[in-house]
N, C-alpha and C positions, 0 to 999 in steps of 0.2 A: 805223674800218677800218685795218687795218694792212697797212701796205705791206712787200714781200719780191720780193724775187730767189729764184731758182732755180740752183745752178749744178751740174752733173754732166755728166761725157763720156759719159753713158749716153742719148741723146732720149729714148729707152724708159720709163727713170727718171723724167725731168722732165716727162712727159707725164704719170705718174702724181700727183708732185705738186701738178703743174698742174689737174689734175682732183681731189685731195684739197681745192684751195682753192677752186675753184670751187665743190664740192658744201656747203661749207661757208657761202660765202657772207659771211667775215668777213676775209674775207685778197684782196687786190688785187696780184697779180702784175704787177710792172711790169719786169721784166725775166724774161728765161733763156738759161744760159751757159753752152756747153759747154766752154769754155775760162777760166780763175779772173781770167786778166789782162786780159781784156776787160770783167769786172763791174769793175775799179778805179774807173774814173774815173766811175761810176753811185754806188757809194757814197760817194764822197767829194765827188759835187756835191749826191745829192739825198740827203730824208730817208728814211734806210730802216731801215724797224723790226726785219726778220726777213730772216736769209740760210738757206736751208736749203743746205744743203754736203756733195759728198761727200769721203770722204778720198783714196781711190785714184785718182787722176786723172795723167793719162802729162805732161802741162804742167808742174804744180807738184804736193805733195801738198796736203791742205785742209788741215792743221793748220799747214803752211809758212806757207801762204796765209793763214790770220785771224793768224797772229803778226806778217806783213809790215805788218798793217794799225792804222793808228795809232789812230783812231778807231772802234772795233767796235760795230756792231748786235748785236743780240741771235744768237745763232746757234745751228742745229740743225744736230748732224752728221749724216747721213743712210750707212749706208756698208754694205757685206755683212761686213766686217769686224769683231767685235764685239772683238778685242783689242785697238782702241784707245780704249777706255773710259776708262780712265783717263787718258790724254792729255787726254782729252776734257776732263776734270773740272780740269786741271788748267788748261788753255786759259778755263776759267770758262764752258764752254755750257751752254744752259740746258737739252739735253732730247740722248741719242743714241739715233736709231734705227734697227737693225737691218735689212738688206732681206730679203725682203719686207716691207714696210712695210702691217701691216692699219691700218684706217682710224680706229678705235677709238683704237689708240695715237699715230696721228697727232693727233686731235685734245685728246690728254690734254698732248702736249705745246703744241700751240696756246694750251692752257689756261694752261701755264705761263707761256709768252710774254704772254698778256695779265694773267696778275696780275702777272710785275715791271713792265711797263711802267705800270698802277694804283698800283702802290709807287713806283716812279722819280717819276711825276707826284706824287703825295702829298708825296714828301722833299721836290721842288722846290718846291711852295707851301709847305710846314713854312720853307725855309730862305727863301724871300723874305719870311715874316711878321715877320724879323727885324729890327729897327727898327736902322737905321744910326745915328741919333744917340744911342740910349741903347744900345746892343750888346746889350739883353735879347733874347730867346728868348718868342714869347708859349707858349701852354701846351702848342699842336701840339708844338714843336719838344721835348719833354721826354725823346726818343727817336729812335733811328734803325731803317733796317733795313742789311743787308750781307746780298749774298750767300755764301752757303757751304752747299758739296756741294749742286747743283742746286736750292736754295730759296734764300728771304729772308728773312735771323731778324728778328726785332724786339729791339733790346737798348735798355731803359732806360738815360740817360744815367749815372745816379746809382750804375747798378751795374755801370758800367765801373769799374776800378781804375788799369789803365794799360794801354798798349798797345806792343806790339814787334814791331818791322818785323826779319824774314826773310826777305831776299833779295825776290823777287816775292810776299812775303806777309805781311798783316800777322796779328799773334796775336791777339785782343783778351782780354785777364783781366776777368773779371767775380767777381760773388760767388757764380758758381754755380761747379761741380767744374770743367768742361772747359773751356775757353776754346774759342774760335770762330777759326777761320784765313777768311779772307777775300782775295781777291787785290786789292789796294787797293794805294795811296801815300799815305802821307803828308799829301802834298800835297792830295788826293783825299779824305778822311776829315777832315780837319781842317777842313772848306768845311762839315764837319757836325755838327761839335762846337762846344758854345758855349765861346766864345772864353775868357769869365770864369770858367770853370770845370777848364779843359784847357791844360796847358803842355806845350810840348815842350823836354825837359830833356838832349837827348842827340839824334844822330843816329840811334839805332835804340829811341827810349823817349818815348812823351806820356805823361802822367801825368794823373790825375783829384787834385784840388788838396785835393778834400773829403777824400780817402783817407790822404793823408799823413799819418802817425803819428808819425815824427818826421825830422829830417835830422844825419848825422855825416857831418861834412868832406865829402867830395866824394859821399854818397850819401845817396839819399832811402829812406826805409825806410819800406811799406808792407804789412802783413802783417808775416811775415816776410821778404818779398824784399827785398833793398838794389839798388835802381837806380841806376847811374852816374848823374852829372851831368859831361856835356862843355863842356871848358873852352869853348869857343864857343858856349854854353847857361849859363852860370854867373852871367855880370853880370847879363844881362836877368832868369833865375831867380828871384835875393835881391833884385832888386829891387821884383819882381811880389810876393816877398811880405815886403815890406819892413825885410829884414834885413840 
């Protein structure tokens, strides 16, 4: 069952939600808010998988509103406004829908909601299978997923090359044409890369160790790309691969 708030200064609106989840029978409404600063302290004590959201709101606007917020549920923006789509995408929701809201569409994004939330569980058992005293990866863990542009990709670990953080986003290069932008950290992405295989060699560069083709003076050269290596990345670097 997956648990959600409501939040829109419209009752009219939320009433319709409210009866989109009921008829659904898969979604448990445990809040609704006409006001954004009143769901705070609902998401941050309990667990909530789904905030459906509208953006126009006279309190806060919603996209103010899920950036205030440190720890984010999954979120749908709900709004008559269809040019803030791209805000949208950019905020990382997973579904924006238009009002009128037919029911159809409502439940396509439902749909989405419950497959990242199947992925999210999937990575988290892939990443506890991880044996703390030998650092191996059993076979789950051989890949990830990352969201980008309203889906979950799947990218083999082995066809990552490196990866480079921009600002609020990381690029991920693989062996395919495009690389994948993702809004990740660092910090966050690296809890999912095996350890023995992935260094970070720079404050804006992890590298894939298998990829390295060669290294001059201070850059690692993979492909053709030459990746810095930051002096506060260098000792631990050479020594990881012991030169």
């Amino acid at each position: 069952m997956i648990k959600c708030i409501i939040i829109d200064d419209e009752p009219l609106a939320i009433g319709v939600l409210k009866s989109y989840c009921e008829d659904l029978g898969e979604i448990h409404v445990v809040g609704t808010f006409t006001n954004p600063f009143e769901a705070t302290t609902l998401i941050s004590r309990e667990r909530i998988d789904l905030v459906f959201l509208d953006i126009e709101m006279p309190q806060i606007n919603g996209i103010d509103f899920i950036k205030s917020i440190d720890h984010k549920p999954h979120f749908v923006f709900t709004t008559a406004y269809p040019q803030y789509a791209i805000q949208g995408f950019d905020l990382n929701a997973v579904d924006y829908l238009v009002k009128p809201i037919p029911f159809v569409r409502f439940i396509k994004a439902v749909n989405r909601v419950k497959k990242l939330m199947e992925l999210n569980s999937f990575s988290a058992r892939s990443i506890d299978n991880v044996s703390p005293s030998s650092g191996q990866a059993g076979q789950a863990t051989n890949f990830l997923f990352v969201k980008s542009d309203y889906e979950s990709v799947k990218i083999t670990m082995d066809e990552i090359k490196y990866i480079q953080g921009l600002k609020d986003y990381l690029k991920i290069h693989t062996l395919q044409a495009k690389p994948i932008l993702t809004l990740m950290s660092f910090k966050e992405i690296q809890t999912k890369l095996p350890p023995e295989q992935f260094v970070r060699v720079h404050k804006s560069f992890v590298v894939n160790i298998g990829r390295i083709m060669s290294i001059q003076r201070s850059k690692i050269i993979i492909d053709d790309i030459r990746i810095p290596i930051g002096d506060s990345f260098k000792e631990s670097f050479f020594q990881r691969l012991g030169l």
